[in-house]
N, C-alpha and C positions, 0 to 999 in steps of 0.2 A: 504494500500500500504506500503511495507516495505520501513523503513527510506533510506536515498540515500547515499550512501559512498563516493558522491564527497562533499568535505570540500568547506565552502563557502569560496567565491571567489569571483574579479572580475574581469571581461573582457573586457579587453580595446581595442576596433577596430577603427584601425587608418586607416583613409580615410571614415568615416563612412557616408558619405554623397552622397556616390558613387552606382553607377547603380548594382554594387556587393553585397555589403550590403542590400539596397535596396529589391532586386530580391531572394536572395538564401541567404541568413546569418541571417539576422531578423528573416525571418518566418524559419528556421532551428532549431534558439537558442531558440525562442519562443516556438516549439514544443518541444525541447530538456527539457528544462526549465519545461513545464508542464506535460511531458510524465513521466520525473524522480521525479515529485516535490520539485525540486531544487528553486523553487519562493524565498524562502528566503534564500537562500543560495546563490544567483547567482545576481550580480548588474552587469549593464551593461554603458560602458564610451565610448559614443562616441566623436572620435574625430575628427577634419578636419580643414581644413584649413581657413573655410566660418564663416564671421564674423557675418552671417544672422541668423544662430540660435540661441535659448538660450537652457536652460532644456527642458521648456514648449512647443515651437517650434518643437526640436528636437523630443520630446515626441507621438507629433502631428503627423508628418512628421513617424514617426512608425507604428502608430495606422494605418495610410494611406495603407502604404507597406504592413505591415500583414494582416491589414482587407480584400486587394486588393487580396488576395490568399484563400479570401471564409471564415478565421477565425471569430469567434463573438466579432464583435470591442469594445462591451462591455468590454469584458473579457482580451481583450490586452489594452483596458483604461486602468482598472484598474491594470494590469500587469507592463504598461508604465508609470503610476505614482508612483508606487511604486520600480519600479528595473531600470529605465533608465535616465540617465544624463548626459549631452552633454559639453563639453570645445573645444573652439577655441586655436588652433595653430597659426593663423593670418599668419604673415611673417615669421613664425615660428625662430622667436628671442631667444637668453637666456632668458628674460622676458616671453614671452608665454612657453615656457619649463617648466619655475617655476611656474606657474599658473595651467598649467598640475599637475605641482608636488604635488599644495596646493590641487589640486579638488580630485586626488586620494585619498590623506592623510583625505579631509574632508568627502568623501563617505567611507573610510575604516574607519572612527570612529562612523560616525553614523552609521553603518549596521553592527557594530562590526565584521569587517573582519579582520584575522589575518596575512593580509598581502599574501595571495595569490594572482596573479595576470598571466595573460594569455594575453601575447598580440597578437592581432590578422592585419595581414597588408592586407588590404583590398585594395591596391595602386596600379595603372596601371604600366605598364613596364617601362614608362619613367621617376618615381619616384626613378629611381636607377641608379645607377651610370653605364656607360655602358663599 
């Protein structure tokens, strides 16, 4: 398969805990992710407001969504332990902001990302100011 021309990256989907993501975004980027072979090129940062996940969780809570659309959960394990990691917004404070900030900076040094980043808002209508 020829190399992929998208530069790694990563992509941070805000509300990721939501019936959007969930349904149509996980198993999209999953496909996307293995049709291009972008696996190592591509981490993924979910985000949300829920203090109930962690990494691991969050991880879990993937392998669910994606395996539930027929993929081999096998193969999105180990997809999901190596490209997916989850931070909480909580009351979304300046302190969770900066927590946001540190979890970018510490997935964009281990996966040696050179700072690309794709945010993605995964957020119902009522997230916005009207």
């Amino acid at each position: 398969m020829p190399q992929s021309s998208v530069e790694p990256h990563l992509f941070v989907i805000l509300g990721a805990t939501g019936d959007l993501n969930k349904r149509k975004l996980l198993p999209a980027l999953y496909d996307l992710i293995q049709e291009d072979d972008l696996a190592n090129h591509c981490q993924i940062l979910g985000v949300s407001r829920s203090s109930e996940f962690t990494d691991e969780r969050f991880r879990e809570w993937a392998v669910e969504a994606i395996g539930a659309t027929g993929r081999d959960r096998d193969e999105v394990k180990r997809w999901a332990r190596d490209c997916v990691s989850y931070q909480s917004i909580g009351d979304q404070s300046p302190a969770h902001f900066a927590e946001l900030s540190e979890k970018i900076e510490l997935i964009e040094t281990k996966h040696n990302l050179a700072g690309n980043r794709v945010f993605y808002l995964a957020l119902p209508p009522g997230a916005f100011p009207g």
